[in-house]
N, C-alpha and C positions, 0 to 999 in steps of 0.2 A: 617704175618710178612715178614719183605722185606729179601730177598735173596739172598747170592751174586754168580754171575756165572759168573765165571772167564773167561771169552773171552775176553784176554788183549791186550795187545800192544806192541811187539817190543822184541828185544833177546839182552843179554846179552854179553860184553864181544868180543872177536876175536882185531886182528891186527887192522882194519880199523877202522876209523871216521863214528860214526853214525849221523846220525842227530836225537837230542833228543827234537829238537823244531822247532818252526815254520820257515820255509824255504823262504826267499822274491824272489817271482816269478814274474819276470815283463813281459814275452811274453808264454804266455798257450802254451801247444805243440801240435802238432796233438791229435784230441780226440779218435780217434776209431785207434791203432794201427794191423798190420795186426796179424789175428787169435783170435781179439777180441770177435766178434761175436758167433764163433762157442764154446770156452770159455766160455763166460756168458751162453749161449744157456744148456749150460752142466751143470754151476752150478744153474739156474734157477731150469731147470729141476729135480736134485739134491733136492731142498728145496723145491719145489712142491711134489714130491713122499716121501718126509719124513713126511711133514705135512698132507699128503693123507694117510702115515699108521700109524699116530699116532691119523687118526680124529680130527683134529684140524679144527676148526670151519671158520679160516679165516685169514689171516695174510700177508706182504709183505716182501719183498727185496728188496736193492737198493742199486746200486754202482756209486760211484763218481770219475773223474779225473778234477784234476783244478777247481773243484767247479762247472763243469758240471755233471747235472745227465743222463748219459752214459746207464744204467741200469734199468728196474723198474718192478716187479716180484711181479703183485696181484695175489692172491689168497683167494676166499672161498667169507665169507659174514663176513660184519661186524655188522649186525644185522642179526639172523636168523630167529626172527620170520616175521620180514619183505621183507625178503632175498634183503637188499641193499646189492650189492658187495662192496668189498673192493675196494680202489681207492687212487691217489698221496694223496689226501686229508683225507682219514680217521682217527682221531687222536685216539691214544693208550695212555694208561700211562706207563709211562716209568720207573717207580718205581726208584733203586736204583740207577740209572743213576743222577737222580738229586744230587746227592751225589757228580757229578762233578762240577755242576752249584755252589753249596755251596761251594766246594773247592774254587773254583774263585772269588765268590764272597767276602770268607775271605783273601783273598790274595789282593785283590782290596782297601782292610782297611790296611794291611800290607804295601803297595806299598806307600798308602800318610801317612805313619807314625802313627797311629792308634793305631796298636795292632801288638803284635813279637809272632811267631811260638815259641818261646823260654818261654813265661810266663809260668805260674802254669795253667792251667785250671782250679783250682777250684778260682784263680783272680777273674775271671766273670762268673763263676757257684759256688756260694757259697754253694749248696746244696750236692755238692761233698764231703764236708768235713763229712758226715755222711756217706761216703763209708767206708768199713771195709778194710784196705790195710793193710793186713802182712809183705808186703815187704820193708817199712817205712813209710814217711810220705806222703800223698796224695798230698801234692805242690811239688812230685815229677813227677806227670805228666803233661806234657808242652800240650799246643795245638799244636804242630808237633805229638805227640803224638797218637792224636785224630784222626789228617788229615791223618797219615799212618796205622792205623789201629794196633794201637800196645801199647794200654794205661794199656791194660788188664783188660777193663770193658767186658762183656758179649758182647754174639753178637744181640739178641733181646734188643728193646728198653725196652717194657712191656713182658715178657713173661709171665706176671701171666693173665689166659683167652682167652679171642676172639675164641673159639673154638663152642660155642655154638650159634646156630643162633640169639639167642636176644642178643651176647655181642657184642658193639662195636668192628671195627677192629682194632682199635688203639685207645687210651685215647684221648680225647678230648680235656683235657687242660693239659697242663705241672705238674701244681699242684700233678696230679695224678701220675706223673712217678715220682715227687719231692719228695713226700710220702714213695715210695718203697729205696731210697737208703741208708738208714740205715740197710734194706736186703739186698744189694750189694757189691759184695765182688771183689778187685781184685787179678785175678787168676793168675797172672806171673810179673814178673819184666817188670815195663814199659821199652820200649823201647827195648827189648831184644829178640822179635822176633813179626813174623804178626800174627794177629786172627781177624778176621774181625767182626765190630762192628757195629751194626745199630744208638747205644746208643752214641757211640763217635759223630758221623755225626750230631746227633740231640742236643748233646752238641755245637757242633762248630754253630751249628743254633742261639742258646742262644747268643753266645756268639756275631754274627750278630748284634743280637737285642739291644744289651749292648752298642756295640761301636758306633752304625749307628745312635740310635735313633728311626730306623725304624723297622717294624715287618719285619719279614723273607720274605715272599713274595711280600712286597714291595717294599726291597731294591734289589732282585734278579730283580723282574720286570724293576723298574729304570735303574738300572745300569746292565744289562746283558741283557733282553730280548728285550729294546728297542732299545738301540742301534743297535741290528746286527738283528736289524728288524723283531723279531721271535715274529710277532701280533697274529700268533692262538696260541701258546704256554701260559699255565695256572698252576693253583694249585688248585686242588681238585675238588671242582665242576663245571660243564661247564659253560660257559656262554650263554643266551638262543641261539644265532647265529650262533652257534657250533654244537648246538646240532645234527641238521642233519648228523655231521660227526663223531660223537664220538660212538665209539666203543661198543658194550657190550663185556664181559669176558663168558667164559663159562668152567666148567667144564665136561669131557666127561670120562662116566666110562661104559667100557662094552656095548657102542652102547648109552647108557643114555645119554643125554644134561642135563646139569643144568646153564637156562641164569642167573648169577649174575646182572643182570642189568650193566648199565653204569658206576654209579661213586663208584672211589676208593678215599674213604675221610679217612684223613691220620691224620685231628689233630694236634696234637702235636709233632707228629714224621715228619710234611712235608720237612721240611730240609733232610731229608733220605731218601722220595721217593715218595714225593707229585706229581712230573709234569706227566704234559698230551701237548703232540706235535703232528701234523703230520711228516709223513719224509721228505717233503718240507722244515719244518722249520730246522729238522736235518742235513738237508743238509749246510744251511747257518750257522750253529752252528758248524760242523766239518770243514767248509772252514776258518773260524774262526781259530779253533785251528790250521788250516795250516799255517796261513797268507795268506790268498788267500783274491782278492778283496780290499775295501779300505782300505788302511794301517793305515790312520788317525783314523777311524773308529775302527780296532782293538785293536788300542793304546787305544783308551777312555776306550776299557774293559778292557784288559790286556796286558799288555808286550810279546815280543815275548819272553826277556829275562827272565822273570817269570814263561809263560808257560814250558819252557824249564826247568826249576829248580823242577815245579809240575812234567814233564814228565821225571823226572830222577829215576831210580830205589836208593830206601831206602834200601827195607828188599826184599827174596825172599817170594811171597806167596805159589803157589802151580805151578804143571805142570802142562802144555797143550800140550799134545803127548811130543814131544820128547824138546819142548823150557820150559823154567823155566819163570812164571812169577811172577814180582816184583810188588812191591806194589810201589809209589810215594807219590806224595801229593794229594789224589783225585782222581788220574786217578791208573790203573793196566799199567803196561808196560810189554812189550817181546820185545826182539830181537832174528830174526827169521832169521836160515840158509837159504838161496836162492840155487836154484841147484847147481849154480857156484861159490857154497865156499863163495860167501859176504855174512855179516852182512844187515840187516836192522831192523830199531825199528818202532815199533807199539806201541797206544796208546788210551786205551777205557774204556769201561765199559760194564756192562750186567748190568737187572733189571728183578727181578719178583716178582710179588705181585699177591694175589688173583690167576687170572688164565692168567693174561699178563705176556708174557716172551720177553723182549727184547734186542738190544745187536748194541753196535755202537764200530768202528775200526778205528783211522789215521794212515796212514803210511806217516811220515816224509819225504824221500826220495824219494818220486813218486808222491806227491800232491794227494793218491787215499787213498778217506774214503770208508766204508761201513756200510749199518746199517739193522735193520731187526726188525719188530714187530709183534708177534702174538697175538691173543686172549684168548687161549684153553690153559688146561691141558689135555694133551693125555692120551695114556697108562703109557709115563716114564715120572719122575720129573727129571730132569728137559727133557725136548723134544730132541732126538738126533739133530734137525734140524742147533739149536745153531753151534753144534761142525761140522757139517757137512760143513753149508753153510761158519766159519770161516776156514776151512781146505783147500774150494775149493779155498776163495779168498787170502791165502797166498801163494797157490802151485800154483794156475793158474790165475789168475787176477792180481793181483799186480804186478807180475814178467816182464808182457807186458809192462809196462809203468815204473821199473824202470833202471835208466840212465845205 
């Protein structure tokens, strides 16, 4: 089941103007400002010795300014029995990162009048109404709801299963999770605080499907992946011309390997953490959420003044060391103390499924993303590499480049 790992975005709060969205940059600034080098050089090394004591089989780093990639930190093999190295091109799955792609693309239906964050969700999931809600009626949960993680459905899609090697990892057809919600119960007052739900996400999928006309991965494709030109970027299984780059997963216990093979097929839960990218395309996906590059172009997918609205904190989720992060519409936000007393916001996601652990960052105010994909499950669930490698880049990479 998909997993959330809170590596967010951005802090909360203080005297100053944060920027909570896309930023319009007409002249890039210098790319490598001075003491960059020996920075990155620190945090590379940093995420190479985490993933070296955790036996991770393979995995990268990469950091962005202005939609340049500045940075780029392989490691291991992405196959091991063939020992190909990891490389720009190796594609991972990104598991619950997709959960951002959905957010957009339901906002995308919002935007030309479609469908309101304010309706019932059980509107366009009629199979809701067999939820058991103590706390009134079930048309009390809206799809804002869903999108902030705060309906008070469970956080597994299907929790009953997938533990055994012949059980699917995920139900195949919707039908099968349609079945169980007359077991499902919600567990707190919608809207009344955060718990993160895999099952809300694959609701808002539905609800795609409803308004578009179109399956889930086809309307994400249309309208979100083609546009900002993210041609190796997929849903579940690869396509044969990929194949050379796609990843296997591995878990690793006490020196053991165990290769999971390649694909993570997700079913009926894709809307919550079907994609598979390289970090090339990541890259044009975070420049995206910047506003970096054609401005035309990012209009066709979304507003900067929408993104802005997704990357507003809702509810508090959970800490990251010492900043609080929020939940928005789709994305995690933080706003993070800078040495010298300012505020800035961040904005991203983490994914892990099977034995992929991954994690992507914007910062607003500096035009600099970052992102990271492994393979392996180590010794710890989740890998310290995660908390490591986002620690190095809001103490020391980000701060170089912002104003």
């Amino acid at each position: 089941m998909d997993r959330r790992n809170l590596i967010a975005a951005g802090l909360l709060g203080g005297a100053v103007a944060l920027a909570s969205g896309p930023v319009a940059r007409s002249k890039p600034r210098e790319p490598a400002p001075p003491g960059w080098k020996a920075a990155w050089d620190a945090a590379a090394g940093g995420f190479r010795r985490d993933l070296a004591a955790e036996g991770v089989v393979g995995g990268a780093a990469a950091f962005c300014h202005d939609g340049a990639l500045l940075g780029f930190e392989p490691y291991g093999f992405q196959e091991l029995a063939t020992r190909r190295p990891i490389d720009i091109e190796t594609i991972y799955h990104w598991a619950s990162i997709t959960k951002t792609f959905t957010a957009i693309a339901f906002m995308q239906l919002r935007d030309r009048g479609l469908v309101s964050p304010d309706e019932p969700a059980v509107k366009y999931c009629p199979e809701l109404a067999a939820v058991h809600d103590p706390f009134g009626r079930i048309d009390q949960i809206t799809l804002a709801h869903l999108l902030s993680h705060s309906s008070g459905l469970r956080a597994s899609t299907f929790p009953w299963g997938g533990d055994k090697p012949w059980e699917p990892h995920e139900p195949a057809q919707w039908s099968t999770i349609a079945d169980m919600m007359p077991y499902t119960e919600i567990e707190f007052q919608p809207g009344s605080k955060y718990s993160y739900s895999n099952l809300g996400m694959s609701l808002i999928g539905r609800v795609i499907e409803a308004v578009s006309g179109d399956i889930y991965q086809q309307y994400v494709i249309k309208n979100v992946l083609m546009p900002l030109d993210m041609s190796r970027t997929y849903f579940d299984q690869t396509p044969y011309f990929l194949l050379p780059h796609r990843s296997h997963s591995y878990f690793v216990d006490a020196g053991a390997v165990t290769d999971n093979g390649a694909e993570v097929l997700t079913g009926a839960t894709v809307a919550n953490g079907g994609l598979n990218a390289p970090i090339g395309d990541f890259v044009k996906y975070t420049s995206f959420l910047l506003g970096l590059g054609d401005a035309k172009r990012n209009a066709i997918v979304l507003s900067a003044k929408t993104l802005q609205e997704m990357c507003t904190p809702r509810l508090p989720a959970e800490k990251l060391g010492e900043d609080q992060v929020y939940i928005g519409l789709g994305f995690f936000v933080v706003d993070h103390k800078l040495a010298n007393g300012r505020m800035t916001r961040y904005a991203g996601h983490g994914g892990f499924q099977i034995a992929f652990h991954t994690d992507f960052q914007v910062n607003f105010d500096s035009g600099c993303a970052f992102m990271a994909g492994v393979n392996s499950v180590g010794r710890h669930v989740p890998s310290p590499w995660s908390k490591d490698y986002v620690a190095a880049a809001f103490t020391s990479l980000v701060p170089l480049f912002s104003r």
